[in-house]
ZAMARGU-4260 file (C-alpha; in steps of 0.2 Angstrom, whole numbers, plus 5000, padded with zeros to 4 digits):
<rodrens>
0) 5045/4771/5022 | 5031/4764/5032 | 5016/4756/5025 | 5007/4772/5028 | 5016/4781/5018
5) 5012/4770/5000 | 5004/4782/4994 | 5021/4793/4993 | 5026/4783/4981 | 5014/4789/4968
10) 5022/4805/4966 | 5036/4799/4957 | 5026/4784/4949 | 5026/4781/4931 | 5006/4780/4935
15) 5008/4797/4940 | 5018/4801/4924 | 5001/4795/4916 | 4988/4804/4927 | 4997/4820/4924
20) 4998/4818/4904 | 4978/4814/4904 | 4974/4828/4916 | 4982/4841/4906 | 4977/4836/4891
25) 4959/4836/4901 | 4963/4853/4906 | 4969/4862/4890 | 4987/4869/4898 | 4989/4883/4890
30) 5002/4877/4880 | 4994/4860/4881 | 5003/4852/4867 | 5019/4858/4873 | 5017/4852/4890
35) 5009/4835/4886 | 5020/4831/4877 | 5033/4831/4891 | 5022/4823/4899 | 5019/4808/4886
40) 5041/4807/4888 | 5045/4810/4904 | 5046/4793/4915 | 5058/4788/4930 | 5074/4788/4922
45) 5072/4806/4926 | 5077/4799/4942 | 5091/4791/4941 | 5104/4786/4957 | 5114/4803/4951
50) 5099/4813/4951 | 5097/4825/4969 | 5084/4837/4974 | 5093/4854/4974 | 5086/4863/4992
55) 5083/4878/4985 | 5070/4871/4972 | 5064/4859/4987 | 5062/4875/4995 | 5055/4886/4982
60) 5039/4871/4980 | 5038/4868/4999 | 5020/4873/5001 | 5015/4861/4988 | 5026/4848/4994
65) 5018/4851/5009 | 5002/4850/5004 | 5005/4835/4993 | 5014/4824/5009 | 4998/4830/5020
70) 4986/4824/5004 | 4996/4807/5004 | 4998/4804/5022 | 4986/4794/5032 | 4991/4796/5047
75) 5007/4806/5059 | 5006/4822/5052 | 5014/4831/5062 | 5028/4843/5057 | 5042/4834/5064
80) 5036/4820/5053 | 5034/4830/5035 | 5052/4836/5038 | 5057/4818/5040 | 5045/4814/5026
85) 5057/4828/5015 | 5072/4822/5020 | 5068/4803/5016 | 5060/4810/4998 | 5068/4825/4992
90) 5086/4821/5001 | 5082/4838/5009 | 5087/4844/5027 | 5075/4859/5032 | 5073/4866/5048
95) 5058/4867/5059 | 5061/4886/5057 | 5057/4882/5037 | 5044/4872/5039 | 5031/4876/5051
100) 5029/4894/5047 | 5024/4887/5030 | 5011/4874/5037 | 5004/4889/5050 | 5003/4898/5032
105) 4994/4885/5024 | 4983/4884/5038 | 4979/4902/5039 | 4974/4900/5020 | 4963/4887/5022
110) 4971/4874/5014 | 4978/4862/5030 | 4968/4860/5044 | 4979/4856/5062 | 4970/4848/5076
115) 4981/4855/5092 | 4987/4837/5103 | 4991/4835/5120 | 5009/4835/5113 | 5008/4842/5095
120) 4998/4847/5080 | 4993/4837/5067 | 4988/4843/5049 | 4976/4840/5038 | 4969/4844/5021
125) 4953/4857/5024 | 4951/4864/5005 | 4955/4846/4996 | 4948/4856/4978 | 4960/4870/4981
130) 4975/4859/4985 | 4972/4848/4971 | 4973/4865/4959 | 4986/4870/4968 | 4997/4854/4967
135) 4991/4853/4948 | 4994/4871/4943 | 5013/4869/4952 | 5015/4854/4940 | 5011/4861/4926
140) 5023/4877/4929 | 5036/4866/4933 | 5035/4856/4916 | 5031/4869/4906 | 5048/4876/4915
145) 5057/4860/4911 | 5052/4860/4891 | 5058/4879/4890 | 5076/4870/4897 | 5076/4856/4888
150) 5073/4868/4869 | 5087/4880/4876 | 5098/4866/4877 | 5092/4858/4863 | 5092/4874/4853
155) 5108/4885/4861 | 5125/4883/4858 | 5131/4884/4875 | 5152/4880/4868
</rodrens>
């Protein structure tokens, strides 16, 4: 990862373990105790050298990934990069034929901005208050997802 790309490193930071436990607690999650509470134990032995990204999952939150790699990039953002930028992060393959449909989507909706180039398009964040609800709304589905797991399995006799 090059030194434009630090800030990539925050999405999987324990900082960001933190930022996320104050913001929903801040924002009164629906379930907010529930949720925080993940939140408050979740840290990056969740990701661990046996844990992978399934591709299907990668490719069920790619508008949000994509929107969060655009939000933390400061510069080459260009799709051949952000599928790179996937493939280095979430150990993810996808095709161009994945990926730019879904950043010409996210245009169209007003969340990325592309500058045409002599050569390519680059993208960039046009709604930053819409992609910050977005990304945080996504986060809290997925741990409010990951809490009713983790009570199933708690709870469940699966034998």
């Amino acid at each position: 990862m090059s030194s434009n790309d630090d800030r990539l490193v925050e999405l999987t930071d324990d900082g960001a373990v933190s930022r996320l436990h104050t913001e929903l607690d801040d924002a009164g999650a629906g379930s907010g105790a529930v949720v925080s509470e993940l939140a408050a134990t979740a840290d990056r032995s969740l990701l661990t050298d046996q844990f992978a990204f399934d591709e299907e999952r990668v490719k069920g939150s790619l508008d949000q990934l994509l929107v969060a790699l655009v939000g933390a990039r400061t510069s080459e953002t260009h799709g051949q990069q952000l599928i790179e930028d996937l493939s280095e992060e979430f150990d993810t393959r996808l095709s161009p034929g994945t990926v730019y449909p879904r950043l010409h989507d996210l245009c169209d909706e007003g969340l990325l901005e592309r500058r045409e180039l002599v050569r390519t398009k680059e993208y960039d964040i046009d709604d930053e208050a819409a992609a910050e609800e977005m990304i945080s709304e996504s986060a809290r589905q997925h741990i409010a997802l990951g809490l009713a797991f983790q009570s199933a399995l708690e709870d469940g006799d699966f034998s």
